[in-house]
VOPA-542385 format. One line per field, with one value per residue: x, y, z of N, C-alpha, C in turn; residue number from 1. Coordinates in steps of 0.1 Angstrom, whole numbers. Each point is the difference from the previous one (the first is absolute). Layout:
BEGIN
n_xx = [X / ...]
n_yy = [Y / ...]
n_zz = [Z / ...]
ca_xx = [X / ...]
ca_yy = [Y / ...]
ca_zz = [Z / ...]
c_xx = [X / ...]
c_yy = [Y / ...]
c_zz = [Z / ...]
k = [NUM / ...]
// end
This chain:
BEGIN
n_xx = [22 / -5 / 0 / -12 / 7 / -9 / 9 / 15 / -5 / -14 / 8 / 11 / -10 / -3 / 13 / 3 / -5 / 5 / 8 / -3 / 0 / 9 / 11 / -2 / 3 / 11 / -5 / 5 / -4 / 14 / -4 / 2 / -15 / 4 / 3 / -6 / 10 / -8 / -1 / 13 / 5 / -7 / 2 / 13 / -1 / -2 / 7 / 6 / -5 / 3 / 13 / 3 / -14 / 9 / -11 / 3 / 10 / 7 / 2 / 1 / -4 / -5 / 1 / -14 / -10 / -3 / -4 / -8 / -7 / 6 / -5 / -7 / 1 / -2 / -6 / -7 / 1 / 3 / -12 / 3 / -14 / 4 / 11 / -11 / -7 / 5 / 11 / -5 / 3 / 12 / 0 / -8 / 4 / 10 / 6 / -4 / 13 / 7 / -6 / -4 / 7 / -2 / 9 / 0 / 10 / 5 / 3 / -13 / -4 / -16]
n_yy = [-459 / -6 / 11 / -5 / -2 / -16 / -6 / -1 / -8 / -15 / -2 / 2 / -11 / -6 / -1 / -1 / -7 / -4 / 0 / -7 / 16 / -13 / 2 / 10 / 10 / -3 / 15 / -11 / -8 / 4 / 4 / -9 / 3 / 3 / 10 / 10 / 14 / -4 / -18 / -2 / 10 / -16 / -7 / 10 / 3 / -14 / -7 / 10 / -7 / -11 / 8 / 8 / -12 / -7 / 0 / -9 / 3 / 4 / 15 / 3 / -8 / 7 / 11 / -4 / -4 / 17 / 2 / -12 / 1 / 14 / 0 / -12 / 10 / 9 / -8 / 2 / 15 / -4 / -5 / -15 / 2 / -12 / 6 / 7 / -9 / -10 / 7 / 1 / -18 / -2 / 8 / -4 / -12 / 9 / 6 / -5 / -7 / 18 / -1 / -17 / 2 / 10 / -4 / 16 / -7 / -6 / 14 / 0 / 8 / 2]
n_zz = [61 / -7 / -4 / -2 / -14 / -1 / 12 / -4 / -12 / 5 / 13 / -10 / -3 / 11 / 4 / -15 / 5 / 11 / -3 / -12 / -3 / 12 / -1 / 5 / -10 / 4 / 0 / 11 / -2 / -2 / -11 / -9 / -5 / -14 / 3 / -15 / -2 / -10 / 8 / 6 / -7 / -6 / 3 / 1 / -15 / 0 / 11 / -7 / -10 / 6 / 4 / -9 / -4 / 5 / 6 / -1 / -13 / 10 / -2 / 10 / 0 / -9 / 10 / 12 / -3 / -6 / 6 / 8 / -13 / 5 / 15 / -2 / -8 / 10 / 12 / -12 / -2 / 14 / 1 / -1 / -3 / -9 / 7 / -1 / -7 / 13 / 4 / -11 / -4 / 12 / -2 / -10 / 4 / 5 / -12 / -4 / 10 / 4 / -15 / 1 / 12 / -9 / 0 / 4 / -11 / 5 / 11 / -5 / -5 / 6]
ca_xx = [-10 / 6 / -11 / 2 / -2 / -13 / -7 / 5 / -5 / -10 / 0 / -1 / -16 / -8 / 1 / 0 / -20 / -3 / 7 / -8 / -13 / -6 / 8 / 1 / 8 / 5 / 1 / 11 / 11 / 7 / 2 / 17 / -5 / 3 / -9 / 10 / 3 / -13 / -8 / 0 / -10 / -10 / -6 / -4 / -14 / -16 / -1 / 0 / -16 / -2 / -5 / -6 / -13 / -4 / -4 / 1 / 14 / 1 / 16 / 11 / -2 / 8 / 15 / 13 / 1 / 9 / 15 / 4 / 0 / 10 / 12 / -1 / 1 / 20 / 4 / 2 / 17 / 10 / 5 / -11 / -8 / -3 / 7 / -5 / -8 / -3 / -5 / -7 / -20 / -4 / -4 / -13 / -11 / 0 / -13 / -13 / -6 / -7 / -10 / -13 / -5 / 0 / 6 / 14 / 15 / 12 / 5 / -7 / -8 / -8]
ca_yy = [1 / 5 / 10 / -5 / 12 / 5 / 5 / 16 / 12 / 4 / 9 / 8 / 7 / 1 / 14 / 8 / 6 / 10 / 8 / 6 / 2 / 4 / 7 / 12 / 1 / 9 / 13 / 9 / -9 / 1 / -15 / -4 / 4 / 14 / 10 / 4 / 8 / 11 / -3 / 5 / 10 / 2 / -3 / 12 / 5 / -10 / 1 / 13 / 3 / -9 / -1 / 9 / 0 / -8 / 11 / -8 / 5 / 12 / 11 / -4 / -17 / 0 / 3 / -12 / -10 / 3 / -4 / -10 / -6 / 7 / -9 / -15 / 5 / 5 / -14 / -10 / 10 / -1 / -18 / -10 / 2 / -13 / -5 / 5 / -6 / -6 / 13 / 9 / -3 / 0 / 14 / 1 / -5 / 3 / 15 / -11 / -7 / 10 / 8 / -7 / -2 / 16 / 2 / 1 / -1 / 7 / 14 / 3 / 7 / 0]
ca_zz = [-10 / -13 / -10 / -16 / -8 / 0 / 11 / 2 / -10 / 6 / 6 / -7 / -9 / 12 / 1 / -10 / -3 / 10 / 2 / -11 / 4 / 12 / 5 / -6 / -4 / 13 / -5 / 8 / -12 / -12 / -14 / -12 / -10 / 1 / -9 / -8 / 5 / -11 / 4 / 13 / -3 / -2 / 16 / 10 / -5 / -2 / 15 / 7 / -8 / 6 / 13 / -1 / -1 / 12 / 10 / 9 / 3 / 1 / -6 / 9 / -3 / -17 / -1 / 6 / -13 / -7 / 12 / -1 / -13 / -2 / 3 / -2 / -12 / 3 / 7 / -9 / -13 / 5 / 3 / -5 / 12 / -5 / 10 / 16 / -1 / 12 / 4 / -5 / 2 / 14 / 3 / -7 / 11 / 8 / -3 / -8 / 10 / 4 / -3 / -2 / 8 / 0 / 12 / 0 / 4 / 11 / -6 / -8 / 1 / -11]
c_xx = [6 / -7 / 4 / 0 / -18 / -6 / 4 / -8 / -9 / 4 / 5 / -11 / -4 / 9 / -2 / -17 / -1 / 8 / -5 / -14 / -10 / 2 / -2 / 18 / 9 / 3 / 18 / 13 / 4 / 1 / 9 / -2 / 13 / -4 / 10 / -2 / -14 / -8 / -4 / -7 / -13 / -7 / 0 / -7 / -11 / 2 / -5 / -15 / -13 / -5 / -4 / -11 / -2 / -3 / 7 / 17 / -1 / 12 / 7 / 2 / 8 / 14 / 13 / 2 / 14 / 17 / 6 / 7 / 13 / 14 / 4 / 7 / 20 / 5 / 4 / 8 / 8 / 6 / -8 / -9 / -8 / 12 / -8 / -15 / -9 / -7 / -6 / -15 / -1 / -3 / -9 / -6 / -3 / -10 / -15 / -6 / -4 / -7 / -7 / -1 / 0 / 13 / 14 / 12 / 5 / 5 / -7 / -14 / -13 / -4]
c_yy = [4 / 3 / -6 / 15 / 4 / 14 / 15 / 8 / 9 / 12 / 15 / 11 / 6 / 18 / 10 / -1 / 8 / 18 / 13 / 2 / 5 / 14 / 16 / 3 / 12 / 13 / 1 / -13 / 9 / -12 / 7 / 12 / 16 / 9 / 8 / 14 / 6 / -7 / 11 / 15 / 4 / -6 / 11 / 10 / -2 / 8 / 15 / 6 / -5 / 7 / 18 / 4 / -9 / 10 / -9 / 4 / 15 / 7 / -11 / -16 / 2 / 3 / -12 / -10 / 2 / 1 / -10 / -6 / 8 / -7 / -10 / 1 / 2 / -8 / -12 / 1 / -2 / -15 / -7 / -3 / -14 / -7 / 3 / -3 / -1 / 15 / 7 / -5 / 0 / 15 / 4 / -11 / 5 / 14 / -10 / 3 / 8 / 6 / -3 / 1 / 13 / 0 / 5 / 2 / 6 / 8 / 7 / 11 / -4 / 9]
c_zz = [-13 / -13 / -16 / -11 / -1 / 14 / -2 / -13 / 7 / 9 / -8 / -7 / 12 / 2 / -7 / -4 / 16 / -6 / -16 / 3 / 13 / 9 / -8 / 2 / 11 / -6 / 6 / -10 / -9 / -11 / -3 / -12 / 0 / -12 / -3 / 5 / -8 / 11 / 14 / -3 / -3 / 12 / 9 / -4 / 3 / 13 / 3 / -7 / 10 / 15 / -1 / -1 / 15 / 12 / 16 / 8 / 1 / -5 / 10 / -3 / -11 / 1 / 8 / -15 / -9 / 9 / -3 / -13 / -5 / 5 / -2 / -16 / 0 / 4 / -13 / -6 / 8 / 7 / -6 / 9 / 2 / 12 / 12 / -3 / 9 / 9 / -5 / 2 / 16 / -1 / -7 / 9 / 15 / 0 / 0 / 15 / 9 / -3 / 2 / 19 / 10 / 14 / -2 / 2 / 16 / -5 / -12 / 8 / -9 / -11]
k = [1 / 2 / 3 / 4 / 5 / 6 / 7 / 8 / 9 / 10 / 11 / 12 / 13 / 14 / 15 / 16 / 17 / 18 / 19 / 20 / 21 / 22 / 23 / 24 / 25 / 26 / 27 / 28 / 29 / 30 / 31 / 32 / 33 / 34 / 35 / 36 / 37 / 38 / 39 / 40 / 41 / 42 / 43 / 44 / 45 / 46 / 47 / 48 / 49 / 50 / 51 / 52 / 53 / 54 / 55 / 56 / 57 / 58 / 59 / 60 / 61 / 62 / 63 / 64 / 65 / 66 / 67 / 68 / 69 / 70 / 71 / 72 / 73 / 74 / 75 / 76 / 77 / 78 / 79 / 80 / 81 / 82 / 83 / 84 / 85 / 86 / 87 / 88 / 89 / 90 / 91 / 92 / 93 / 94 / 95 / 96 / 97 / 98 / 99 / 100 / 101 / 102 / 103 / 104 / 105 / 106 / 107 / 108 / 109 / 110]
// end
């Protein structure tokens, strides 16, 4: 069988209207997008204003947060963390995917 340029645009549009829009956007994808070191600050401001009126996070919740965002922080001053890409969104889909099915990790306590 053999696909004319007409047939392959078509199929083209057809994915790119399925795929804009329909789809909600994956919270566990890392983008390309990067941010300036005043940005990144002012985001953990917003963040930390944010979740200080949020009744919903708790002291302890804030401090794993701040944990995390520390290390992922040294982990960065010390390697290119754009080489470990892959692992980093498998391990944000993998957190996604225990939270959402309250079930936990092996070797983990509640």
């Amino acid at each position: 069988m053999r696909i004319t340029k007409t047939d392959l645009k078509q199929m083209i549009i057809e994915v790119l209207n399925e795929t804009n829009g329909t789809q909600e956007e994956d919270p566990t994808k890392l983008g390309s997008a990067g941010a300036s070191a005043a940005e990144f600050r002012a985001s953990g401001i917003e963040g930390a204003k944010t979740a200080a009126t949020d009744k919903e996070v708790t002291r302890v919740e804030l401090g794993y947060i701040t944990q995390v965002r520390d290390f992922l922080q040294k982990l960065a001053e010390e390697t290119d963390l754009r080489k470990h890409k892959t692992a980093i969104q498998t391990l944000l889909k993998r957190l996604a995917k225990i939270t959402q099915s309250g079930q936990t990790p092996q070797g983990e306590d509640k």
